[in-house]
LOKOL-279430 format. One record per atom (N, C-alpha, C): atom name; x, y, z; residue in one letter; residue number from 1. Coordinates in Angstrom, 2 decimals. Layout:
<recs>
   name        xx        yy        zz   resn   resi
     CA         X         Y         Z      A    NUM
...
</recs>
This chain:
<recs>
   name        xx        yy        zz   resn   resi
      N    187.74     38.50    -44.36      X      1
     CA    187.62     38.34    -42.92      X      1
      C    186.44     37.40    -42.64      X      1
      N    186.52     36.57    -41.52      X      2
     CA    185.63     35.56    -41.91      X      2
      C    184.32     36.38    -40.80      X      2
      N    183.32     35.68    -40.68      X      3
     CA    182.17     36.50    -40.56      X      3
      C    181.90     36.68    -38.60      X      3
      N    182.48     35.25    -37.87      X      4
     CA    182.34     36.36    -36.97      X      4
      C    183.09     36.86    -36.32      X      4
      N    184.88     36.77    -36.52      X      5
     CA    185.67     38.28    -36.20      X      5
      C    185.07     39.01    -36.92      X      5
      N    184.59     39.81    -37.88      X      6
     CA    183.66     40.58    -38.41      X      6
      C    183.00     41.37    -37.21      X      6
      N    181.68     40.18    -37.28      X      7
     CA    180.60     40.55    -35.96      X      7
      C    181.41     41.62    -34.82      X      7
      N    182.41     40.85    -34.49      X      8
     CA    183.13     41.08    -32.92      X      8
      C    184.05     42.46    -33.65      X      8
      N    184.74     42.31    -34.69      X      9
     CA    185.61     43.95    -34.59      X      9
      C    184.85     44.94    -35.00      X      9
      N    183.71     44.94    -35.37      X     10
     CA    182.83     46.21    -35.74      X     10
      C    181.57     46.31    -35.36      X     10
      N    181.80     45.55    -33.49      X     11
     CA    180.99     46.12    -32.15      X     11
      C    179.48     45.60    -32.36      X     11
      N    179.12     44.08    -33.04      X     12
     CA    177.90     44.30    -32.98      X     12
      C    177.63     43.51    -31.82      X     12
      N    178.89     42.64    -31.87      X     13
     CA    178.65     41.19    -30.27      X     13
      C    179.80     42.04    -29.97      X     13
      N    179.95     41.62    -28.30      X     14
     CA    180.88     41.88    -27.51      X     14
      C    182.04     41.14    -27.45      X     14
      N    181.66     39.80    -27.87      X     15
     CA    182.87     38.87    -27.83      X     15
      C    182.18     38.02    -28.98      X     15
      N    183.93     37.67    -29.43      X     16
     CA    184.04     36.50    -31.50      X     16
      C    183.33     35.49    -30.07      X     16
      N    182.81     34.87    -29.01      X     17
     CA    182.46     34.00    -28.87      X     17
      C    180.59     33.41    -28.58      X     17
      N    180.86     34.94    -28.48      X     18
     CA    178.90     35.29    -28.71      X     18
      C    178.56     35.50    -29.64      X     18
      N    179.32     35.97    -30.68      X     19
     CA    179.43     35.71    -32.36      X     19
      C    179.19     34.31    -33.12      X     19
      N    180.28     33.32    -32.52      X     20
     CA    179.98     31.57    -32.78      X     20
      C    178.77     31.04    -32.29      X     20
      N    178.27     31.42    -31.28      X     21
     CA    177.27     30.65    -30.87      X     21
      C    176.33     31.28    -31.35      X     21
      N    175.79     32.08    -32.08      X     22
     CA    174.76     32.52    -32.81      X     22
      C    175.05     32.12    -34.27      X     22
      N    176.19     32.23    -34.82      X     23
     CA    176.12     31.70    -35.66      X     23
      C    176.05     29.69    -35.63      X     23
      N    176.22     28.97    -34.80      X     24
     CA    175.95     28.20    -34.75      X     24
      C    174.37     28.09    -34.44      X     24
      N    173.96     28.84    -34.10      X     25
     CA    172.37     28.89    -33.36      X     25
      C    171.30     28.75    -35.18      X     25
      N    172.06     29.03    -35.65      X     26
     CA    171.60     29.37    -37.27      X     26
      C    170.82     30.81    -37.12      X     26
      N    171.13     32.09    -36.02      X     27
     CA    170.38     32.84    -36.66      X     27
      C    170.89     34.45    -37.04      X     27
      N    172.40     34.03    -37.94      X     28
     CA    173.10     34.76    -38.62      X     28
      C    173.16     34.54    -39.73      X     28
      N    172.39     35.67    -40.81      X     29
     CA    172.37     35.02    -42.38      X     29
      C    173.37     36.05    -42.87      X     29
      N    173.62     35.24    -44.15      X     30
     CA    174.84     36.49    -45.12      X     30
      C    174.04     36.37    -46.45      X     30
      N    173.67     37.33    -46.77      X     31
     CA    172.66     37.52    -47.96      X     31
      C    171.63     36.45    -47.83      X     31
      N    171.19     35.92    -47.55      X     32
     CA    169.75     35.52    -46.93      X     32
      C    170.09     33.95    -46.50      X     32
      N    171.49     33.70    -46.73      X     33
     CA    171.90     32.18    -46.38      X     33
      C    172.13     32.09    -45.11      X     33
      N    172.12     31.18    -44.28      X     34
     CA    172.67     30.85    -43.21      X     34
      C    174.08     30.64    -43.19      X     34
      N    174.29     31.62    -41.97      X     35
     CA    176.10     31.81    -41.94      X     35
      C    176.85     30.58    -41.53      X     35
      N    178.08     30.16    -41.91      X     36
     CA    178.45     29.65    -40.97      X     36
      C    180.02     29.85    -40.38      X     36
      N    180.66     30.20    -39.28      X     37
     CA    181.55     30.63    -38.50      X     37
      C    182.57     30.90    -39.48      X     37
      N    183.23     29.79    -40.23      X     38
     CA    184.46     30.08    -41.33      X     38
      C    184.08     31.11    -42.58      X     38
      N    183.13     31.32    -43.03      X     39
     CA    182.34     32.14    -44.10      X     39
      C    183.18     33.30    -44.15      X     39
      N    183.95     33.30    -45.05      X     40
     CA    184.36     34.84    -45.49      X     40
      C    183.65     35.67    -46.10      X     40
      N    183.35     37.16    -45.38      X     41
     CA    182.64     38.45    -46.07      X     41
      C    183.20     39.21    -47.03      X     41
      N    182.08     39.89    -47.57      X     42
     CA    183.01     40.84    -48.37      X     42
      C    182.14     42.06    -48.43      X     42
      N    182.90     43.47    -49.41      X     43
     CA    181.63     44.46    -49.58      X     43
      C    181.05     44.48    -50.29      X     43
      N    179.36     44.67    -49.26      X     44
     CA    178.18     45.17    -49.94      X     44
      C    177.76     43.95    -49.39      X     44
      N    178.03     42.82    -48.70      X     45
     CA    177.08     41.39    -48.51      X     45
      C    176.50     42.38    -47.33      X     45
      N    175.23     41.40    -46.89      X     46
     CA    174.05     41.84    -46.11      X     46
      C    174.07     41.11    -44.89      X     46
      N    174.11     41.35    -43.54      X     47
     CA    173.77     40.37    -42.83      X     47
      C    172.71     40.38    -42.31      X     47
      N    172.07     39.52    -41.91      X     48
     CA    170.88     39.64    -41.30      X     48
      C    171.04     38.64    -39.94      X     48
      N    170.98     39.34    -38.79      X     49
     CA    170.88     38.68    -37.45      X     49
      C    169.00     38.95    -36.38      X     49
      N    168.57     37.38    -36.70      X     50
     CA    167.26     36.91    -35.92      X     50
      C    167.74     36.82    -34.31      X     50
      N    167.11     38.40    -33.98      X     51
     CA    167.20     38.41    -32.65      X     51
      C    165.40     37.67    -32.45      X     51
      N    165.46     37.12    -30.62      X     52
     CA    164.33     37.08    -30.23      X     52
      C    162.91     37.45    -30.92      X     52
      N    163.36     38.98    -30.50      X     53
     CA    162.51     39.97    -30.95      X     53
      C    161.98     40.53    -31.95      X     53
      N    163.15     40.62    -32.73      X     54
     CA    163.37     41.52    -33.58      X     54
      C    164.45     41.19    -35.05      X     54
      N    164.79     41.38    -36.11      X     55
     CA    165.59     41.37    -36.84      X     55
      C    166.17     42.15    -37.68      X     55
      N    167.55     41.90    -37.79      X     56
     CA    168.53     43.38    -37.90      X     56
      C    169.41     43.30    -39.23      X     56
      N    168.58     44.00    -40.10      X     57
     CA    169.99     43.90    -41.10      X     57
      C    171.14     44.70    -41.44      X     57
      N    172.60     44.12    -41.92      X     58
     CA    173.40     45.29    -41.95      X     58
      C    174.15     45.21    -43.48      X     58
      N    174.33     45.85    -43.89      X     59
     CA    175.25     46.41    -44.89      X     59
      C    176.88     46.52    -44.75      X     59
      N    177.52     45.84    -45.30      X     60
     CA    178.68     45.90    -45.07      X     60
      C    179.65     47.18    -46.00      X     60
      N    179.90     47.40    -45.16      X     61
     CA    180.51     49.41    -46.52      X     61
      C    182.29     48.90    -46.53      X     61
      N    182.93     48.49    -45.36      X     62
     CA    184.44     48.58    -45.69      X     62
      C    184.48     47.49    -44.62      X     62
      N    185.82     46.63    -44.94      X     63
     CA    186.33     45.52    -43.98      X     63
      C    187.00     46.32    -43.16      X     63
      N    187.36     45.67    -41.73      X     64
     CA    188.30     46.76    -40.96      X     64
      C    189.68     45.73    -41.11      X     64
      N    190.87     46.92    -40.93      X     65
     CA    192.29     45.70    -40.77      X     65
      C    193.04     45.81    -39.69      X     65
      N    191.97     45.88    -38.37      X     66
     CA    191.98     45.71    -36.92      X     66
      C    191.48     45.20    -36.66      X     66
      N    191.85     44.21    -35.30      X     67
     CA    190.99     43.86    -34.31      X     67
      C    189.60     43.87    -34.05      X     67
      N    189.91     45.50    -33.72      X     68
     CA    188.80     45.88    -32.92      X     68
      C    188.90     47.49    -33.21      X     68
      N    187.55     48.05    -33.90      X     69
     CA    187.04     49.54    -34.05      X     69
      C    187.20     49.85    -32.80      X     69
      N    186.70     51.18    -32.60      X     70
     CA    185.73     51.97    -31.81      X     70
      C    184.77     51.93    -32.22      X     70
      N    183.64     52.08    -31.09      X     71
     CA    182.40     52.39    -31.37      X     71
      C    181.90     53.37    -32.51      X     71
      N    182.85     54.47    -31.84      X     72
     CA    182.57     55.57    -32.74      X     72
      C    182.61     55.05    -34.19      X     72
      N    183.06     54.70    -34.70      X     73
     CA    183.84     54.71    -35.95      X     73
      C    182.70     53.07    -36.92      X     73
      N    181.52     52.99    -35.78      X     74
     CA    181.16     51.99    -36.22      X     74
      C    180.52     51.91    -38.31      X     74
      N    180.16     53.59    -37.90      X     75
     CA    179.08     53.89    -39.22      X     75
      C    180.28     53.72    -40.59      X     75
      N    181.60     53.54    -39.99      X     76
     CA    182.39     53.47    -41.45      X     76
      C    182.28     52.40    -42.08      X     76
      N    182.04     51.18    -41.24      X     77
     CA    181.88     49.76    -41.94      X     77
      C    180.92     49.10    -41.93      X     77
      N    180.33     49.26    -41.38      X     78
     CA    178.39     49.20    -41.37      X     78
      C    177.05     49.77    -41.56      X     78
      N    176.44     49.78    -42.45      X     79
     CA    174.97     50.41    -42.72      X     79
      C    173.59     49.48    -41.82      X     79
      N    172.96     49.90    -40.88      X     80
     CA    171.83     49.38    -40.54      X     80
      C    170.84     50.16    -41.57      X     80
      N    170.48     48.71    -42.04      X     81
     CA    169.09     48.89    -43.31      X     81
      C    167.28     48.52    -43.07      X     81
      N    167.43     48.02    -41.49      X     82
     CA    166.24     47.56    -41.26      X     82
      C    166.70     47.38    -40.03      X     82
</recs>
């Protein structure tokens, strides 16, 4: 799955289009590289997203083969590690 339908089906952006523009922004890494939009993930890669503020890494545990999760259901395919 490429990295930011990723982002967008397992609720971390709201929309794959606030997903592109951060990853175009350069401040979406996949194991410490800079992402870029076509990048296919896999499990156990790391992402790391440079908010403003703050920076967020995640753990990837399972791909989803939907769309779009629920919220709820976020902790099945994502680990926040920092």
């Amino acid at each position: 799955m490429r990295i930011d339908k990723f982002l967008n089906s397992v609720n971390i952006t709201k929309r794959r289009s606030i997903s592109q523009d951060m990853i175009e922004s350069g401040v979406v890494l996949i194991n410490g590289v800079v992402a870029k939009a076509s990048k296919n993930i896999a499990i156990g890669d790391v992402i790391t997203i440079n908010y403003l503020n703050s920076t967020k890494k995640y753990q990837i545990l399972q791909i989803p083969q939907t769309k779009s999760t629920p919220k709820s259901l976020q902790n099945e395919y994502i680990k926040e590690i920092s």
